[in-house]
N, C-alpha and C positions, 0 to 999 in steps of 0.2 A: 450439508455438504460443503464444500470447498468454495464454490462461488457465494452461497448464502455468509458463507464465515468472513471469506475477504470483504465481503459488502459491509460487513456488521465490523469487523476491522475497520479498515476505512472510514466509515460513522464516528468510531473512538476517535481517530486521529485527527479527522477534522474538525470535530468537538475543542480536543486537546489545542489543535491549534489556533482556532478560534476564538480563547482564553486567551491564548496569548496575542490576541490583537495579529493574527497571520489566515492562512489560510492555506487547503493544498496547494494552490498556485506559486507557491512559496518553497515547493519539496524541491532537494535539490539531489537527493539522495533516495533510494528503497534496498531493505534488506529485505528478500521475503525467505522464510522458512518454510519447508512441505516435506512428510513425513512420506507422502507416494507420488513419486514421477508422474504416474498418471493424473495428479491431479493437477498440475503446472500449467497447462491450458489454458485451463476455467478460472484459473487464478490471475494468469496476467492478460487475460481478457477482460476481467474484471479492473485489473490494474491501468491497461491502456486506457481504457471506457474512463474511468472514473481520473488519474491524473497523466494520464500520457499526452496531454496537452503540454505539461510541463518539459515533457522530455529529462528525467531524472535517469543519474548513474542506478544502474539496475543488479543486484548481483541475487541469484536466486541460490539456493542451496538444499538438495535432497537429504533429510537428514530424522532423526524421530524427535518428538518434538513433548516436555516433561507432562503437557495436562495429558490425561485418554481425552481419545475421540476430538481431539483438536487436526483441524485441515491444513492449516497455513498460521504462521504467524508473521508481524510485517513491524518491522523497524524503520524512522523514516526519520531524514535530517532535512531540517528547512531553516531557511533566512529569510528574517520577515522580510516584505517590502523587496524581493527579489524576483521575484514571480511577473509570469505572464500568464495576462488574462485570455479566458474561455474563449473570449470576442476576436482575438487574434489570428 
């Protein structure tokens, strides 16, 4: 579903970012894509939960989305070494 999907989203990203010697605390930006209204919820509960510490420009968009059976998709912009920590 939608929350397990963002979760596993999220993992990718902060994987990704990780690599790059960053981290989410570093998002400075979220695109999220959802193919059902209804599921925008469970999706930016998952998003607050997991980086809404950062306080990132948000822009979400109801729209269909190319894989089937995909929930959400989430595009994120970050500057490393920008971020504020969890601890804050």
């Amino acid at each position: 579903g939608a929350t397990a999907q963002t979760h596993i989203a999220l993992d990718t990203i902060e994987s990704a970012l990780n690599r790059a010697s960053s981290g989410l605390q570093d998002i400075v930006r979220v695109r999220v894509y959802a193919p059902d209204p209804n599921d925008v919820t469970a999706i930016s509960t998952v998003l607050k939960k997991r980086v809404g510490f950062t306080k990132p420009a948000n822009t979400t968009v109801c729209a269909p989305l190319a894989v089937p059976g995909a929930h959400v998709e989430i595009e994120v912009e970050a500057i490393r070494d920008s971020g504020t920590s969890r601890e804050v």
